[in-house]
C-alpha positions as a printed NumPy array, in Angstrom:
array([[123.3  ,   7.096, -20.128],
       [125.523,   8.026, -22.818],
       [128.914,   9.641, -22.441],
       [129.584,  13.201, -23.365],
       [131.421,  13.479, -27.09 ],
       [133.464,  16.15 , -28.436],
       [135.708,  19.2  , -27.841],
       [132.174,  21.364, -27.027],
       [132.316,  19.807, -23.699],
       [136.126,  19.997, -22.477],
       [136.47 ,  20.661, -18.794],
       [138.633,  23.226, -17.454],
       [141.141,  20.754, -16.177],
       [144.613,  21.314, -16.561],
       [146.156,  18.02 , -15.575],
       [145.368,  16.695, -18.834],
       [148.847,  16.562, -20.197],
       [151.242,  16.568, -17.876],
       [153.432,  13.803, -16.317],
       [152.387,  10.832, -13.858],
       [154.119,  10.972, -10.743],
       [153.02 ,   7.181,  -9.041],
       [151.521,   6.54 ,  -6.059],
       [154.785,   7.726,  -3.45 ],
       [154.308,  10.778,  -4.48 ],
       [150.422,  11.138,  -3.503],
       [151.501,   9.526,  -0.488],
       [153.657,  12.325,   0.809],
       [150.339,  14.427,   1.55 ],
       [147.689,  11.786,   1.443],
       [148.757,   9.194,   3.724],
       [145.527,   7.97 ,   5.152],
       [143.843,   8.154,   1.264],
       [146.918,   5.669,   0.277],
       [147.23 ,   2.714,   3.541],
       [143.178,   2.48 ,   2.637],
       [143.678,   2.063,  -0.757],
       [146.793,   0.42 ,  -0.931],
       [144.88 ,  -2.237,   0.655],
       [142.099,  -2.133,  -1.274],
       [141.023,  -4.716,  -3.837],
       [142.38 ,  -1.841,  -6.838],
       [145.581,  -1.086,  -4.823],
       [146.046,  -5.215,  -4.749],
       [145.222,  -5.546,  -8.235],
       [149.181,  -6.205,  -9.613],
       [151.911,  -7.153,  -7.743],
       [155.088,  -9.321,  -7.852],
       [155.104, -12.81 ,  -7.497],
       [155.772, -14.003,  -3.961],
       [153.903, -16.169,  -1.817],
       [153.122, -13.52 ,   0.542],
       [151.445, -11.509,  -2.192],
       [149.258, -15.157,  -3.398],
       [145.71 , -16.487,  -2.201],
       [146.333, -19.127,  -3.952],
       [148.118, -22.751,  -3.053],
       [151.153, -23.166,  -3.649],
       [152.048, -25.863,  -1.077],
       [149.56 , -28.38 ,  -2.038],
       [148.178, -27.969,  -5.64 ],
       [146.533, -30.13 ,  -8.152],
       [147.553, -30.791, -11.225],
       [145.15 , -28.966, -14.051],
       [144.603, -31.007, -17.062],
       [144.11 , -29.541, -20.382],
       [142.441, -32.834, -21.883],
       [142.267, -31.021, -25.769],
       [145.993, -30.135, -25.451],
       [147.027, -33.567, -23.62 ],
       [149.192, -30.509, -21.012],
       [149.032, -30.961, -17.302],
       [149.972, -27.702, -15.485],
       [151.224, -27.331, -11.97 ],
       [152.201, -25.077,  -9.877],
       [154.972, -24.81 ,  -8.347],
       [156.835, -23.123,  -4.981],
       [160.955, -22.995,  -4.827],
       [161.546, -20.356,  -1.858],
       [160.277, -17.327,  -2.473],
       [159.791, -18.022,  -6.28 ],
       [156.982, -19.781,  -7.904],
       [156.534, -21.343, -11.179],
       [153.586, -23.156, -13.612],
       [155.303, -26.262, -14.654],
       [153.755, -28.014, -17.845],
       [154.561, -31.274, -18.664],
       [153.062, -33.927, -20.805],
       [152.793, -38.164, -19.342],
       [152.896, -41.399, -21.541],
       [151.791, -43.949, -18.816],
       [154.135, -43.335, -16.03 ],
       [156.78 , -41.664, -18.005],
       [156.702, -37.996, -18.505],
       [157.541, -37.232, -22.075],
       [157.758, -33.062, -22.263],
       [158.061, -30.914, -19.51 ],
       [158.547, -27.104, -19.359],
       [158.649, -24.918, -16.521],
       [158.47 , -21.244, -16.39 ],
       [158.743, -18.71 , -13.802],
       [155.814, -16.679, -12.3  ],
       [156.851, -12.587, -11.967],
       [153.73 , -10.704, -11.448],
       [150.573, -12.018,  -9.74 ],
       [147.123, -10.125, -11.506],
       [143.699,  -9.654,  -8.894],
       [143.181,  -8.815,  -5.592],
       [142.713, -11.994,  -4.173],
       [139.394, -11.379,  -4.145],
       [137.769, -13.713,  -7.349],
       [140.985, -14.639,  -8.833],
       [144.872, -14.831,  -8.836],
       [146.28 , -14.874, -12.62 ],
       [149.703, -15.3  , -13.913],
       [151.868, -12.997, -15.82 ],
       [155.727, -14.42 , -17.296],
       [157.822, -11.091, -17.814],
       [160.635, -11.688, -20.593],
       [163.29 ,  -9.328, -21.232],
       [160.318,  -6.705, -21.041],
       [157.746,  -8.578, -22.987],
       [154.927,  -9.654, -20.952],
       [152.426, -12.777, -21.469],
       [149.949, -14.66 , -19.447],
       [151.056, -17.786, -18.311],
       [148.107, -20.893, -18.818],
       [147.176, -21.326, -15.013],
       [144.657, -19.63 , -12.596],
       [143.898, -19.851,  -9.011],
       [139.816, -19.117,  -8.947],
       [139.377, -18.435,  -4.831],
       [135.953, -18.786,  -4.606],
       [135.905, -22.193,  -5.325],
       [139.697, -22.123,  -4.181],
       [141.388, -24.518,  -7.316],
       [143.573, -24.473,  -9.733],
       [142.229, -24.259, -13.265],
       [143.144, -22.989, -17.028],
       [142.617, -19.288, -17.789],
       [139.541, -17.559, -19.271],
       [140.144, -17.593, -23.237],
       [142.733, -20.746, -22.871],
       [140.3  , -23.63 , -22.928],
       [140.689, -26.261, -25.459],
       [142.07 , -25.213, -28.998],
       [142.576, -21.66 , -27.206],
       [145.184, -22.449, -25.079],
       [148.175, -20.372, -26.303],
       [150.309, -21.707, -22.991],
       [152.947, -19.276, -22.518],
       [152.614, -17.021, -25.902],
       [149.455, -14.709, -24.84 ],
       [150.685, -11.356, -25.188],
       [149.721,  -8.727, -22.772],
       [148.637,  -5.443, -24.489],
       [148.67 ,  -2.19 , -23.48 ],
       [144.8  ,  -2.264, -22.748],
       [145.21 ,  -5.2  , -20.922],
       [147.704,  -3.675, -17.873],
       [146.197,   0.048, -18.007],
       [143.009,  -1.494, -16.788],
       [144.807,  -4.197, -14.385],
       [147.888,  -1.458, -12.912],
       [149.034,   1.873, -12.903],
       [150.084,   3.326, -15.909],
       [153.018,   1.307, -17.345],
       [155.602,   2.598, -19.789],
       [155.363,   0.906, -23.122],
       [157.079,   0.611, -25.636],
       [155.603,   2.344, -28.428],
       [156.27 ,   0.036, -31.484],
       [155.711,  -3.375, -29.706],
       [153.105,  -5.5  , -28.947],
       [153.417,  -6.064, -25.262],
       [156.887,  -4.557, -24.416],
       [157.252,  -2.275, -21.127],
       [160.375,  -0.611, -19.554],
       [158.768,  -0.339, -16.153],
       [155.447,  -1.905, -14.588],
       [153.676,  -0.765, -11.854],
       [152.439,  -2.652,  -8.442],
       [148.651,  -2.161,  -8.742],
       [146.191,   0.378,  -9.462],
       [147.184,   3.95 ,  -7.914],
       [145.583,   6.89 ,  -7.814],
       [146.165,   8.772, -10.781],
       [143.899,   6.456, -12.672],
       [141.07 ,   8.238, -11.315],
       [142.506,  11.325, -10.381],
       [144.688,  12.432, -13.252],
       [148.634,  12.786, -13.772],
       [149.491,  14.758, -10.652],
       [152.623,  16.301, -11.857],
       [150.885,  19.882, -12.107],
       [148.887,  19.223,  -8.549],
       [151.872,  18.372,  -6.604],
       [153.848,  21.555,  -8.031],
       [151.232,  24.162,  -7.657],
       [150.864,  22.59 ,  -3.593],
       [154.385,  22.73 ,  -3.371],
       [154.853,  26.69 ,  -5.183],
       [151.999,  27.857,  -2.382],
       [148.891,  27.795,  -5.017],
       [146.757,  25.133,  -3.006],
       [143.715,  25.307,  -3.415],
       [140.881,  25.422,  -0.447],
       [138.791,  22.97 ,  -1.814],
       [135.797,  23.463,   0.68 ],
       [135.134,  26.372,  -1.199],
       [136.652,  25.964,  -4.596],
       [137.287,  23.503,  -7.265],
       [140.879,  22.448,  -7.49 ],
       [141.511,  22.3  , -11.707],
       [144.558,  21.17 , -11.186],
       [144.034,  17.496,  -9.998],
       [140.431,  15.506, -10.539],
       [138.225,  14.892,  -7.838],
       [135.582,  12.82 ,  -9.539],
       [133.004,  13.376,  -7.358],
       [132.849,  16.611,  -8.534],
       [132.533,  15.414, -12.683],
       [129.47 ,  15.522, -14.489],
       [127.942,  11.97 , -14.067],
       [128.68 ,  10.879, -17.086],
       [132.322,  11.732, -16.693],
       [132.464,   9.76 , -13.353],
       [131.307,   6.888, -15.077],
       [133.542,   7.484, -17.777],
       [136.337,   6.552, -15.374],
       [135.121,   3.618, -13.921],
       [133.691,   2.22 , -17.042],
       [136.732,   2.348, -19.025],
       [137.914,  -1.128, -17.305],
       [134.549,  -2.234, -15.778],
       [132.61 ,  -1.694, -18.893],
       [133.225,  -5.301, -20.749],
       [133.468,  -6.005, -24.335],
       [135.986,  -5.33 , -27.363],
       [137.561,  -1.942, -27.346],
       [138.144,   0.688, -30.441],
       [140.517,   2.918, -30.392],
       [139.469,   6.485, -32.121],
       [141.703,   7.324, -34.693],
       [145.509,   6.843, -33.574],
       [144.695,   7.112, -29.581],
       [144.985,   4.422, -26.658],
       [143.172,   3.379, -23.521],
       [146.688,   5.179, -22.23 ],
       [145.257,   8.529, -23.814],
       [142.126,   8.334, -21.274],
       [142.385,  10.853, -18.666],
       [139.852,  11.371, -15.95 ],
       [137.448,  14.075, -17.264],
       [137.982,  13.344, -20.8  ],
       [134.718,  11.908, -22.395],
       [135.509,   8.07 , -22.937],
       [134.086,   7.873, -26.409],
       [136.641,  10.692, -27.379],
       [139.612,   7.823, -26.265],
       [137.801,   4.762, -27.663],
       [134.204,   2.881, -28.218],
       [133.716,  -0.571, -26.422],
       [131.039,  -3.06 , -28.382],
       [129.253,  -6.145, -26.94 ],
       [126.249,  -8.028, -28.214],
       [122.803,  -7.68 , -27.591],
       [120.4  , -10.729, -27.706],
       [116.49 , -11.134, -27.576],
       [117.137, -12.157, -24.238],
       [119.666,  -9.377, -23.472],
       [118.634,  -9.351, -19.198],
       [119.981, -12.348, -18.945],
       [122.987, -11.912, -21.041],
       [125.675, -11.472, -17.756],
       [129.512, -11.431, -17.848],
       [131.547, -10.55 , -15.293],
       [133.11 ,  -7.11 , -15.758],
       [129.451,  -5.716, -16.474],
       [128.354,  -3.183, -13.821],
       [128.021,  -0.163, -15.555],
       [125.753,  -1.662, -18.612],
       [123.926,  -3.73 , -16.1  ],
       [122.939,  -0.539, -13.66 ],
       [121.902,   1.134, -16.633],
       [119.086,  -1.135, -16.93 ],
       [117.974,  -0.742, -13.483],
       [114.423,   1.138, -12.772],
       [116.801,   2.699,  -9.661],
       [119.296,   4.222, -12.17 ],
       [117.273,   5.337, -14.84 ],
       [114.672,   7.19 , -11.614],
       [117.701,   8.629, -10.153],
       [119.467,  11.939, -11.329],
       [122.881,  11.663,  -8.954],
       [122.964,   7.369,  -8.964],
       [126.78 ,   6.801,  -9.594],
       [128.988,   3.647,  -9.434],
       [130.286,   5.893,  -5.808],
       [127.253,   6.512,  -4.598],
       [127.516,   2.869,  -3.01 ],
       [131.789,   2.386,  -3.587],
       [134.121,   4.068,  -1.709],
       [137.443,   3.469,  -4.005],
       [139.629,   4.413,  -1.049],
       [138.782,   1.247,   0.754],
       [138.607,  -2.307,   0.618],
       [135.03 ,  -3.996,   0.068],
       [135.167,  -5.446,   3.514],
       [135.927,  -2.465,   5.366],
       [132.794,  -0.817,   4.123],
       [130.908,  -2.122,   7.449],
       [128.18 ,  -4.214,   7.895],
       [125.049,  -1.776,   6.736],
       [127.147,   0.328,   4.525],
       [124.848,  -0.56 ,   1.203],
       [121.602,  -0.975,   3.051],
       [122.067,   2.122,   4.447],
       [123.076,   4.066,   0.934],
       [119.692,   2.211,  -0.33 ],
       [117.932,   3.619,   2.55 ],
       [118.961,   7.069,   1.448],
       [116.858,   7.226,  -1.401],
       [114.018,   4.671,  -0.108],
       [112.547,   6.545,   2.598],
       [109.268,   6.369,   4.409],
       [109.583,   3.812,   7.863],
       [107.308,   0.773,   6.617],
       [108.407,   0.982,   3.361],
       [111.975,  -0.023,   4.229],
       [110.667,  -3.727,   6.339],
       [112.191,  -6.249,   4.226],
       [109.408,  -8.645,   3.262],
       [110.885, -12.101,   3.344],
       [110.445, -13.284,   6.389],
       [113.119, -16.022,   6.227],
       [115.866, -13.299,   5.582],
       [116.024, -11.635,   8.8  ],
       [116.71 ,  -8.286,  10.052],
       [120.104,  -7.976,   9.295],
       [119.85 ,  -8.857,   5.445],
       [121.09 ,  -6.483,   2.926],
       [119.449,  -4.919,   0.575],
       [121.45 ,  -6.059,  -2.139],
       [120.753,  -9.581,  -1.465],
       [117.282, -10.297,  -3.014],
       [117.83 ,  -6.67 ,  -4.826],
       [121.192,  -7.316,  -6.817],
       [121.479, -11.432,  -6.436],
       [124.942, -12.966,  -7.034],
       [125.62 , -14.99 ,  -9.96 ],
       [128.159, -16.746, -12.034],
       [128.905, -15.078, -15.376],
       [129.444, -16.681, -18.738],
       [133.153, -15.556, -19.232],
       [134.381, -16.912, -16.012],
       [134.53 , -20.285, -14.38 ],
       [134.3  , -20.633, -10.841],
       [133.054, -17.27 ,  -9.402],
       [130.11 , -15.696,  -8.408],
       [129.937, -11.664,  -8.527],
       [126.88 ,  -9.166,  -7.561],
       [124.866,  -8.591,  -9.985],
       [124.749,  -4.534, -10.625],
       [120.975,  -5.074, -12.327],
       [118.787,  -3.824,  -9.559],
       [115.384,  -5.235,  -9.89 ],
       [112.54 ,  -6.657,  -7.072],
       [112.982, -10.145,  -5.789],
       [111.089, -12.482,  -8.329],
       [112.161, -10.769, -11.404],
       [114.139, -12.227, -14.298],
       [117.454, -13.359, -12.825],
       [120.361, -14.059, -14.834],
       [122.139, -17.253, -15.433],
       [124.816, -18.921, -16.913],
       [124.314, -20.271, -20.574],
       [124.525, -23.768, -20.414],
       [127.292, -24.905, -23.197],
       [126.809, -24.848, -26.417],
       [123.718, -22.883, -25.559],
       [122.97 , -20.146, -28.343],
       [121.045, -16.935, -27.627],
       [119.241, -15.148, -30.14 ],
       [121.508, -12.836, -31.315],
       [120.599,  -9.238, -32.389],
       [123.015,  -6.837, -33.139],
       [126.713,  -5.616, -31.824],
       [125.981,  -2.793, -29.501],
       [128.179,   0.42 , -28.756],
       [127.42 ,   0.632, -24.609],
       [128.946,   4.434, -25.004],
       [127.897,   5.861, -27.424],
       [124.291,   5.75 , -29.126],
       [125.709,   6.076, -33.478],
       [128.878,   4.824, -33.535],
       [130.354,   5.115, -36.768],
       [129.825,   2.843, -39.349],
       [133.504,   2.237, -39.67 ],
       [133.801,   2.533, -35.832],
       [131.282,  -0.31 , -35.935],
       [132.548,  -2.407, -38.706],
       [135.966,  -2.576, -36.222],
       [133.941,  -3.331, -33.253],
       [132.406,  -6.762, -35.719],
       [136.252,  -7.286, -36.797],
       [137.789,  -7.175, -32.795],
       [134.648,  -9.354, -31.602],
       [135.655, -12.042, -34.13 ],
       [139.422, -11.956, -33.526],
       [138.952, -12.218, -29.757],
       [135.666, -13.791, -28.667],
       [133.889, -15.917, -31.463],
       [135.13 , -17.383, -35.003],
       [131.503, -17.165, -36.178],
       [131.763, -16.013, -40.107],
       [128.621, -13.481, -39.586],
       [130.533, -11.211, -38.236],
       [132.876, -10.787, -40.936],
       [129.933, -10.576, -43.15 ],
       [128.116,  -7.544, -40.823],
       [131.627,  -6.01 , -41.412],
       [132.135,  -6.128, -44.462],
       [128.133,  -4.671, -44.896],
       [129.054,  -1.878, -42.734],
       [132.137,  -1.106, -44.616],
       [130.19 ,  -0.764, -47.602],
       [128.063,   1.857, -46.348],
       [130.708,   3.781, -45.073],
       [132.612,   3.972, -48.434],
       [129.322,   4.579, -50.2  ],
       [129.238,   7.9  , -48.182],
       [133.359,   8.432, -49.09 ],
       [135.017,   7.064, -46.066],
       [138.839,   5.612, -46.414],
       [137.735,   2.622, -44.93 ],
       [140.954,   0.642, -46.794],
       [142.186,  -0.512, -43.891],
       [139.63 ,  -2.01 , -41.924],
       [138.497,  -3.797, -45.412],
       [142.252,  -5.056, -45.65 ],
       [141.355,  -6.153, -41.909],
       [138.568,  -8.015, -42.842],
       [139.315,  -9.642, -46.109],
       [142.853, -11.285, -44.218],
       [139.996, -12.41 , -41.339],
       [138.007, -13.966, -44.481],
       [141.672, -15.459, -45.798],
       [140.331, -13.246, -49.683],
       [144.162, -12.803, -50.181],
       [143.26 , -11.31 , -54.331],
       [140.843,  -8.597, -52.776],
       [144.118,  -7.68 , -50.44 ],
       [146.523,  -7.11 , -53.463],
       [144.15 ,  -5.13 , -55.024],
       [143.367,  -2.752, -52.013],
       [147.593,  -2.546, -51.008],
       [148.123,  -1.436, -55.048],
       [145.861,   1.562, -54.483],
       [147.005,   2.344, -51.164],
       [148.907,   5.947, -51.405],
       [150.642,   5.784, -47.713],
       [150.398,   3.058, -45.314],
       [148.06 ,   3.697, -42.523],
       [149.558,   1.632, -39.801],
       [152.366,  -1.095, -39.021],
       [149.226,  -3.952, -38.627],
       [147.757,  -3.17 , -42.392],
       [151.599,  -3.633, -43.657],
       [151.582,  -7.067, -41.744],
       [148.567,  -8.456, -43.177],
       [149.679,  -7.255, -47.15 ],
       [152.732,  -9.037, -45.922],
       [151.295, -12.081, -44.578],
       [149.103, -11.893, -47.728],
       [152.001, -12.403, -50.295],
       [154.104, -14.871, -48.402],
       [150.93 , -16.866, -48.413],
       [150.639, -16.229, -52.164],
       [154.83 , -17.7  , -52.27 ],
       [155.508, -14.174, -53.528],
       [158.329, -13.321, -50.898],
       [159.997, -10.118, -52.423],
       [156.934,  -8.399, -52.163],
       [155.838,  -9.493, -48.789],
       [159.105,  -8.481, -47.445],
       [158.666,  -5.209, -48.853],
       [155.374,  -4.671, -46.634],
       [156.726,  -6.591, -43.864],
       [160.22 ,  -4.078, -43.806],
       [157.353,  -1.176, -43.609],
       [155.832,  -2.77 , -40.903],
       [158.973,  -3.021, -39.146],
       [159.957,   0.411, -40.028],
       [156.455,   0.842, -38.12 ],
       [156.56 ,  -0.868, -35.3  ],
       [160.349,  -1.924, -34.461],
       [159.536,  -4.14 , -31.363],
       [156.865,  -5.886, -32.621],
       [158.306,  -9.046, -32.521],
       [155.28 , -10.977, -34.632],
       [156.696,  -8.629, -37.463],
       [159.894,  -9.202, -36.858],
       [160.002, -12.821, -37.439],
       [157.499, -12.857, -40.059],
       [160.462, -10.309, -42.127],
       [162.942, -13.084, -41.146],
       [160.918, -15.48 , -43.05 ],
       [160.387, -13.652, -45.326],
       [164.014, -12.894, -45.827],
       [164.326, -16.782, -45.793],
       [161.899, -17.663, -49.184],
       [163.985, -14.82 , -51.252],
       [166.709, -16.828, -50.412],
       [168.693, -14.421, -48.2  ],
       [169.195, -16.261, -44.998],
       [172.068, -14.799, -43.81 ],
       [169.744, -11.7  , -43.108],
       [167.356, -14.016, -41.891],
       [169.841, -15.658, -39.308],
       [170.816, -12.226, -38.425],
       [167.193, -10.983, -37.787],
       [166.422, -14.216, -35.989],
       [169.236, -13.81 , -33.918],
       [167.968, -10.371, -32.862],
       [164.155, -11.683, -32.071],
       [165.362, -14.51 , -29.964],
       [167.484, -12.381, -27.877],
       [164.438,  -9.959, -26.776],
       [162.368, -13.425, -26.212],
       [164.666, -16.748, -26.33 ],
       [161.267, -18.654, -25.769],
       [159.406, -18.19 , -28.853],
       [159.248, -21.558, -30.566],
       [158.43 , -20.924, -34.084],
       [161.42 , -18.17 , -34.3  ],
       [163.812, -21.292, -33.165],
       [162.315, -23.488, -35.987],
       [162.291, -20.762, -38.828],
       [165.778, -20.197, -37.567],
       [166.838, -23.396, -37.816],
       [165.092, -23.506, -41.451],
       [167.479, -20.732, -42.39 ],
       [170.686, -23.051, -41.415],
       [169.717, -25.617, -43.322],
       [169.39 , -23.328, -46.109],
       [173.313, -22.56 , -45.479],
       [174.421, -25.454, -44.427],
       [174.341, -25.24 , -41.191],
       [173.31 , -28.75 , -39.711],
       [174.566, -29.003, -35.993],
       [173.215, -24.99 , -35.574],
       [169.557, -26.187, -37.333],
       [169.428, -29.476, -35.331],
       [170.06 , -26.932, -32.057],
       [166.994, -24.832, -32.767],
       [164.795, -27.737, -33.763],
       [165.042, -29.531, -30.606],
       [165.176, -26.163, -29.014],
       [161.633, -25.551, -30.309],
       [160.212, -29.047, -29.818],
       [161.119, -28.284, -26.214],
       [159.408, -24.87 , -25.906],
       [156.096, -26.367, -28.173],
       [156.034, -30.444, -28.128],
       [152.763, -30.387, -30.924],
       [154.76 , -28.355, -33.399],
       [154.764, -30.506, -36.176],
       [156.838, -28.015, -38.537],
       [159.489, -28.214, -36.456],
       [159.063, -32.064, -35.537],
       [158.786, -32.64 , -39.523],
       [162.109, -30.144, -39.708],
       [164.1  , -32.302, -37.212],
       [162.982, -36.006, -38.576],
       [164.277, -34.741, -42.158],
       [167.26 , -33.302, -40.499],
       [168.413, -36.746, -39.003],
       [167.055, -38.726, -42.667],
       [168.873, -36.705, -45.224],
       [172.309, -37.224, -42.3  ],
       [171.564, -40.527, -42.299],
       [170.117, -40.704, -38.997],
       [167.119, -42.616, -39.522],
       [166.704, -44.053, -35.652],
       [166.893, -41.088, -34.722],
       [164.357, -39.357, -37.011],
       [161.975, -42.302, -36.461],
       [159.997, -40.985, -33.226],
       [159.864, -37.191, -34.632],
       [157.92 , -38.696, -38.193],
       [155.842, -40.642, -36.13 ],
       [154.477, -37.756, -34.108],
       [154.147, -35.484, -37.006],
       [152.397, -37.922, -38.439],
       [149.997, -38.429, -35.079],
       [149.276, -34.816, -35.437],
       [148.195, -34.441, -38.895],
       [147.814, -37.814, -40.543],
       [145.962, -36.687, -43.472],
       [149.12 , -34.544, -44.481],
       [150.999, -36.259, -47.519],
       [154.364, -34.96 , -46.962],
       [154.521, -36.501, -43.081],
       [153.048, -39.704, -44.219],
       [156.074, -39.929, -47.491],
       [158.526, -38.695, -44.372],
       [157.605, -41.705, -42.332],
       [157.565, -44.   , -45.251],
       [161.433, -43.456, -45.84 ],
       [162.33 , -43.653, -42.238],
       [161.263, -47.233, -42.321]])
């Protein structure tokens, strides 16, 4: 199934554009519709951080040990507040430790509890997850071994509109929000209600046993490819791409999803038993059940109201059973499984997935017992790869799927083939006139070709967005060319004024012209919407040196060794601090970790020669 595309095919619904309203208000009419789902594994799916809102163990955990990193993490339960405490041992003596406070709790409980640090607005996930199946402690999916950002992962905005309600960013940031919801409600499926609740309220209900109510979604009465639109938007996994300037925020139930965005994922020669976890709309597409069936939906077997276990012992035998008629027909063969067996047991096994350790999920590939079953790729295990896939829509663009190559190598492999399918794509697409400037901007900063990105930002006319401005940006501070990279790097600013990546990379900027004082200044104002980010403290601390500073640079050196103990700038920044003020015992133990971090690096091994 492919989703419908384009303005032909626009249902009358007028809820399109109008306000959200949250879940209190839904409540005032819907009661019953809201305890159910409030409860449900959606309604659980964000919430604050208390131990009454955890499955996991807080009492009695185990220490997680990130072996690449040389971290432990712990967590950690003071009252009603709980924490991730990372800390670093030398023998018995612990020789960094950081801890950080825990505000919202992401999942239901149900596979997993993750971790979410909210600072001054900003919001990142925090290097610890409780995996309930299996009920440990372990690191996060995308933080094992060089991966590990600790407590730097931003949260985006696609992120939290697939985890909560709709939140209200920031526009111009990277992962700022004013206000964050607790859990999924129901005008992620429904629609804004702002229209609904005021026609109800002005006497214009509608009786919906007879008619169609246009002014709220009921998506069981959508097309079928606009109900899956709405469920597949978060349970359809792989890298997302935007169309043109829009958001996952822009989705609204009954809007075709490949109107919003595109979402990409690799096929392979062996693509049944390619399995990840958030999967079930790609996997019931392959299904002899779905593609035999004209009404087979993702609720002809879920009931979104209510939580999984509620659904009652038979509930999916029995929807099976509707379509699977005939008496005989319907005696499960395996003798072994017993009367009582679901359907859904031999028909859609569980398995682990390759993205996530320590769960098992249904698999949503329905297929008779004995037939190929999924597994887990053993590590280090390569399939055949074929080609980058668009799982809603059929032709993608060739720029649409040039981005899709670009995303999957920023956030799920490093592998230089996809830079190269990319850059073939992008080819194409200019051969047949496209402005594809930006995405080949995109890729040549990937491929680290900083001459083909001068040449592309001299023939640029306007600049197409805040990130393109970065990269020109990052491109000539790279190239030691500051005054032009904080040209770009102002625009990007001018683009995007809370994006604090930008930010700081001005104040740097700002720093190798030689104005520091503006660089101070703009520090100042990065570290007050996030006093935690480490290499802002040690740029910062650059910049006093630069003026003369020395008790205000030693301040945000150590500050920064604190936040990140492997930053060897900063360690190198501190050790020549304490040499050139004659301090040599004390810079003694920062050049000898700098140098146990990069060895091979001349100017840490000359450091630790003159602290001798």
């Amino acid at each position: 199934m492919t989703a419908c595309n384009g303005d032909a095919d626009v249902l009358p619904y007028q809820n399109l554009n109008v306000a959200y309203v949250g879940i209190d208000a839904c409540m005032q009419c819907h009661p019953d519709k809201v305890a159910t789902f409030t409860d449900s594994q959606m309604g659980r799916s964000w919430e604050l951080a208390t131990p009454a809102n955890s499955a996991a163990d807080f009492d009695n955990p185990e220490p997680v040990y990130d072996a690449h990193n040389d971290l432990y993490y712990q967590a950690l339960r003071r009252g009603e507040d709980l924490f991730v405490m990372e800390y670093r041992l030398h023998g018995t003596d612990t020789t960094h430790k950081r801890v950080e406070k825990i505000d919202y709790i992401v999942g239901s409980g149900h596979h997993t509890n993750s971790h979410i640090m909210n600072v001054n607005g900003y919001l990142y996930q925090m290097p610890l997850t409780w995996y309930v199946q299996e009920g440990k402690w372990d690191l996060p999916p995308g933080f094992i071994g060089p991966s590990n950002m600790r407590f730097d992962r931003p949260i985006p905005l696609k992120c939290i509109t697939c985890h909560n309600a709709m939140p209200e960013y920031v526009e111009g940031s990277e992962n700022k929000y004013e206000a964050v919801p607790h859990g999924i409600d129901c005008e992620r499926c429904h629609g804004p209600g702002a229209l609904h609740i005021e026609t109800v309220r002005s006497g214009g209900a509608v009786n919906t046993a007879v008619d169609t109510d246009y002014t709220i979604v009921n998506p069981a009465k959508l097309p079928l490819d606009r109900q899956f639109d709405i469920c597949q938007g978060c349970h359809l996994q792989g890298v997302s791409v935007n169309v043109d300037d829009k958001t996952f925020a822009d989705f609204r139930p009954g809007l075709a999803l490949v109107d919003v965005e595109n979402i990409f994922w690799p096929r392979y020669a062996d693509s049944v038993r390619q399995f990840v976890m958030a999967s079930h709309p790609d996997r019931l597409r392959q299904s002899a059940c779905f593609q035999a069936s004209e009404n087979l939906t993702c609720i002809t077997c879920h009931d979104p109201h209510v939580r999984i276990e509620a659904m009652g012992e038979n509930h999916y035998r029995n929807v099976c059973q509707g379509c699977h008629t005939g008496g005989a027909a319907l005696t499960c063969p395996t003798p072994e499984a017993g009367s009582g067996t679901d359907c859904t047991t031999c028909h859609m096994p569980v398995s682990g997935s390759k993205d996530i350790p320590h769960i098992t999920i249904t698999d949503h590939f329905i297929r008779s017992p004995g037939a190929d079953v999924p597994v887990v790729a053993e590590p280090g295990e390569r399939a055949q790869f074929v080609r980058l896939a668009s799982l809603v829509e059929e032709s993608p663009s060739l720029g649409q799927t040039a981005e899709g190559y670009l995303t999957y190598y920023e956030t799920v492999t490093d592998h230089p083939g996809f830079l190269d399918s990319a850059l073939v794509y992008l080819e194409r697409a200019e051969e047949q006139g496209k402005d594809v400037a930006a995405l080949l901007i995109r890729t040549h900063f990937l491929r680290g070709d900083f001459l083909s990105i001068m040449n592309l930002a001299g023939g640029l006319d306007t600049m197409p967005d805040a990130w393109t401005a970065y990269r020109i940006g990052e491109t000539y501070l790279a190239q030691g060319l500051a005054s032009e990279a904080r040209r770009f790097l102002e625009e990007a600013v001018r683009m995007a004024p809370a994006h604090l990546r930008f930010l700081s990379r001005l104040a740097t900027a700002y720093g190798q012209e030689g104005r520091n004082v503006e660089a101070v200044a703009l520090f100042d104002q990065v570290l007050a919407a996030n006093p935690k980010l480490s290499e802002a403290y040690n740029n910062r601390g650059f910049a006093h040196v630069m003026l003369g500073n020395a008790n205000q640079a030693e301040a945000d050196f150590l500050t920064a060794v604190a936040l990140d103990p492997d930053m060897d700038r900063a360690l190198a920044n501190l050790a020549s601090l304490y040499l050139n003020t004659n301090r040599k015992a004390e810079a003694r133990p920062y050049a000898q970790r700098v140098l146990e971090l990069d060895g091979a690096n001349m100017q840490y091994r000359r450091l630790w020669e003159l602290v001798q």
